[in-house]
KESEDO-848792 format. One line per field, with one value per residue (C-alpha): residue number from 1; residue in one letter; z, x, y. Coordinates in pm, whole numbers. Example, Ala and Ser with C-alpha at 12.3 -4.5 7.8 and 13.67 -1.06 7.14 Angstrom:
# KESEDO-848792
i c(1;2) $
aa c(a;s) $
up c(780;714) $
east c(1230;1367) $
north c(-450;-106) $
***
This chain:
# KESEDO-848792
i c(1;2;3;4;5;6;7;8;9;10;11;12;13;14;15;16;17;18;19;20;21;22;23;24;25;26;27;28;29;30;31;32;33;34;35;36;37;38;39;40;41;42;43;44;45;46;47;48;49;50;51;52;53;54;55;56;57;58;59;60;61;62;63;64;65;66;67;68;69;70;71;72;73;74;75;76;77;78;79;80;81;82;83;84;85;86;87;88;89;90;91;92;93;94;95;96;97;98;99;100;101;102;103;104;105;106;107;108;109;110;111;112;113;114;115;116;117;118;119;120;121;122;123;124;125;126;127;128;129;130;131;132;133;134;135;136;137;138;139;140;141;142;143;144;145;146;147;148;149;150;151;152;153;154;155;156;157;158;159;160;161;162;163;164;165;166;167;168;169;170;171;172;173;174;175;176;177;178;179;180;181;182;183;184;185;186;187;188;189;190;191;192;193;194;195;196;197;198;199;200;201;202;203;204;205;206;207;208;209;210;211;212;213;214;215;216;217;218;219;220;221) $
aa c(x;x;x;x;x;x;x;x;x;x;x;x;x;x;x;x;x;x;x;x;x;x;x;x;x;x;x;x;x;x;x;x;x;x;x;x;x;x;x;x;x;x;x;x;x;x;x;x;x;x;x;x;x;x;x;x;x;x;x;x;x;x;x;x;x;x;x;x;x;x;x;x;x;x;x;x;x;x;x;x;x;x;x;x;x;x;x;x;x;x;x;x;x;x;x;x;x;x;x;x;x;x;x;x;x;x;x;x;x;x;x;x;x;x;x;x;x;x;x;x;x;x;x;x;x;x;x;x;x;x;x;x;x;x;x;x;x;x;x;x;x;x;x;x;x;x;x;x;x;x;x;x;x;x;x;x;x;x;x;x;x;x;x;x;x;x;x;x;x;x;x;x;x;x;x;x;x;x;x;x;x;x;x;x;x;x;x;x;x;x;x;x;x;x;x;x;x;x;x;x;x;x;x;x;x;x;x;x;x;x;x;x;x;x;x;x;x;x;x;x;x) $
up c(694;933;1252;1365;1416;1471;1821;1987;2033;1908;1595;1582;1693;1396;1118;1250;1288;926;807;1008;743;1047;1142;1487;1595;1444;1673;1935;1934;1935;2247;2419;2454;2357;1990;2156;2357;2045;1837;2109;2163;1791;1811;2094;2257;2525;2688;2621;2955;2997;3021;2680;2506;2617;2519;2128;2111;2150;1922;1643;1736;1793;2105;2338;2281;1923;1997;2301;2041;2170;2041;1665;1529;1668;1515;1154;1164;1275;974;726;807;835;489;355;540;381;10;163;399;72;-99;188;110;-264;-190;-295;-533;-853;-1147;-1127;-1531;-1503;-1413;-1657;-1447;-1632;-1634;-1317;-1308;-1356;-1041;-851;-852;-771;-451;-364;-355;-97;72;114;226;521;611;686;837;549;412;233;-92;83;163;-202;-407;-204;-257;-677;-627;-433;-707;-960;-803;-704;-1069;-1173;-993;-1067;-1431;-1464;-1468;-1226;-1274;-1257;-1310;-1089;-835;-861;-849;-538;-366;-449;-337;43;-14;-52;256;435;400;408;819;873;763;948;1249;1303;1220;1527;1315;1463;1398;1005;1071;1202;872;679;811;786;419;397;580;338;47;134;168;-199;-346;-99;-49;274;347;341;549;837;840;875;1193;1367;1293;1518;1814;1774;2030;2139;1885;1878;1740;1520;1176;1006;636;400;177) $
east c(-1855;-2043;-2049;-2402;-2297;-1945;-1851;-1700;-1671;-1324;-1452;-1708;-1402;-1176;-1464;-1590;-1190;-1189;-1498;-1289;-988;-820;-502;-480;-172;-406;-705;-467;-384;-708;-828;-512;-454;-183;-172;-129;-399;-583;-433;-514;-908;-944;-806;-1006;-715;-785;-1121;-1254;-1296;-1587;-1293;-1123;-1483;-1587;-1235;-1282;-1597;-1551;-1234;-1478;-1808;-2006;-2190;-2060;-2347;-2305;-1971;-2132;-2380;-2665;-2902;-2891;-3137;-2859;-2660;-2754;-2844;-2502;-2371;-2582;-2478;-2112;-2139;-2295;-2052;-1748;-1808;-1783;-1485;-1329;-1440;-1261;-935;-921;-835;-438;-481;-485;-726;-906;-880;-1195;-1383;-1482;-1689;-1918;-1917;-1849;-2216;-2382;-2181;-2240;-2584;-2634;-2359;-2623;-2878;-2753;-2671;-2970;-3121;-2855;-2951;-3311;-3092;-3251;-3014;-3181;-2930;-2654;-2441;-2518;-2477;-2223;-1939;-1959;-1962;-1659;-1480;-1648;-1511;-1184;-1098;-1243;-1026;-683;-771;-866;-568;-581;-851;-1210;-1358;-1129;-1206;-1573;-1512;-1236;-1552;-1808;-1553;-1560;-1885;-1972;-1716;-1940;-2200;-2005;-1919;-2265;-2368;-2165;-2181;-2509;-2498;-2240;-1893;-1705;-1341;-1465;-1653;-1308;-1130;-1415;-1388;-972;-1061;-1306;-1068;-788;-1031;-1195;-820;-722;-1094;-1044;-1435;-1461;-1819;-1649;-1375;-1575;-1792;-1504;-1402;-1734;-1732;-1401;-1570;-1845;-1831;-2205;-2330;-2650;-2492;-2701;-2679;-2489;-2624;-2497;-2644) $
north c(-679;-870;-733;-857;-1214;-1145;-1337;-1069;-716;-665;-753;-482;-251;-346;-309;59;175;87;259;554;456;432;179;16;297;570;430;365;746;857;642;691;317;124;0;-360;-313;-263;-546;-807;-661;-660;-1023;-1175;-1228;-961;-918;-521;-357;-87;147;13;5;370;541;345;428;815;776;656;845;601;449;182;31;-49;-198;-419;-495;-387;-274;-442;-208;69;-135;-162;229;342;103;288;609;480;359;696;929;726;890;1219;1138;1009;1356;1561;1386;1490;1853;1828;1517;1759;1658;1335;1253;1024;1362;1597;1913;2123;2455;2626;2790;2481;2378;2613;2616;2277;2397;2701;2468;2266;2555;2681;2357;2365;2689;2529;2268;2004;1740;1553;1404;1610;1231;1121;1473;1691;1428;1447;1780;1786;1601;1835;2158;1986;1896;2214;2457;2226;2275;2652;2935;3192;3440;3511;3149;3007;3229;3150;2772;2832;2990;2732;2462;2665;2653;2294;2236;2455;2205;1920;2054;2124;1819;1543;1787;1735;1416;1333;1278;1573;1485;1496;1814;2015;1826;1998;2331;2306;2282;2537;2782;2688;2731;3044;3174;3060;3280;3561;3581;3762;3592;3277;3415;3591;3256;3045;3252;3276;2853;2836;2965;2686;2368;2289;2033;2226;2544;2746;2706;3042;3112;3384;3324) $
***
């Protein structure tokens, strides 16, 4: 994409709403604009009013003045992160996919260590490697928990999976990208339900009540 010399700001507009994975209805719905609206912005063929530009920009969590284009630094930064959030964001959507047959997980242990680590660098709210390891591990668990039968194992991977969404929330919480934050904790609620792990439960409750984006981290563990 190439947003920094792009001539206008509907550009800009159209190549953050797909980073979102977002179509111009789904932005539309989010800014409560009309889809045209959107269409001709996006086009150039409609000038973005400060009105327009601050309703997108909340839609896709980002400032208005990235999208104005000021400033570049900004700019580039927000792109970064964009472009490291979109693995996970991708991870998140693999929860009812089945088995990915180009992943082969190791053994659940092995997993779930690597998924305690990370959660215990969240609790000491450090992220480091979270956007590059916590989406293979996503896959990893994913796969792992379509392919075991129901028992003990499967349990255990069921409640690393909650788990690593735990993270996954914490993470792009903090990091501003709320809308993917509630899709995170959606899936750890649903996954915490499937292991029955009433840590994971309870946790998933007191989360709900959470709205101020500096909310304590909560650690188990």
């Amino acid at each position: 994409m190439s947003h920094p010399t792009d001539g206008h700001i509907g550009a800009r507009i159209a190549d953050y709403r797909k980073l979102r994975h977002l179509t111009q209805t789904g932005l539309a719905q989010r800014a409560f604009v009309s889809r045209g609206t959107i269409a001709k912005v996006e086009a150039g063929l409609s000038p973005a009013t400060p009105a327009v530009v601050a309703a997108v920009a909340r839609a896709l969590e980002v400032d208005v003045a990235i999208l104005n284009g000021q400033p570049y630094v900004s700019e580039l930064q927000q792109d970064q992160l964009d472009r490291m959030i979109s693995p996970l964001s991708d991870a998140l959507d693999l929860y009812d996919l089945g088995p990915d047959p180009e992943i082969r997980p190791r053994p659940v242990a092995e997993i779930a260590a690597d998924v305690k680590d990370l959660c215990a660098g969240a609790c000491a709210t450090e992220y480091k490697g979270v956007g590059t390891r916590l989406p293979g591990l996503l896959g990893e668990l994913t796969t792992a928990v379509a392919l075991l039968p129901h028992g003990g194992e499967r349990r255990n991977a069921e409640s690393s999976l909650s788990w690593a969404y735990w993270v996954a929330y914490e993470f792009v919480y903090r990091l501003g990208y709320h809308h993917l934050a509630t899709i995170a904790l959606e899936r750890m609620g649903w996954m915490a339900e499937q292991s029955q792990d009433p840590l994971l439960l309870a946790l998933r409750l007191r989360k709900c009540w959470v709205t101020d984006q500096s909310h304590p981290v909560m650690c188990w563990w």
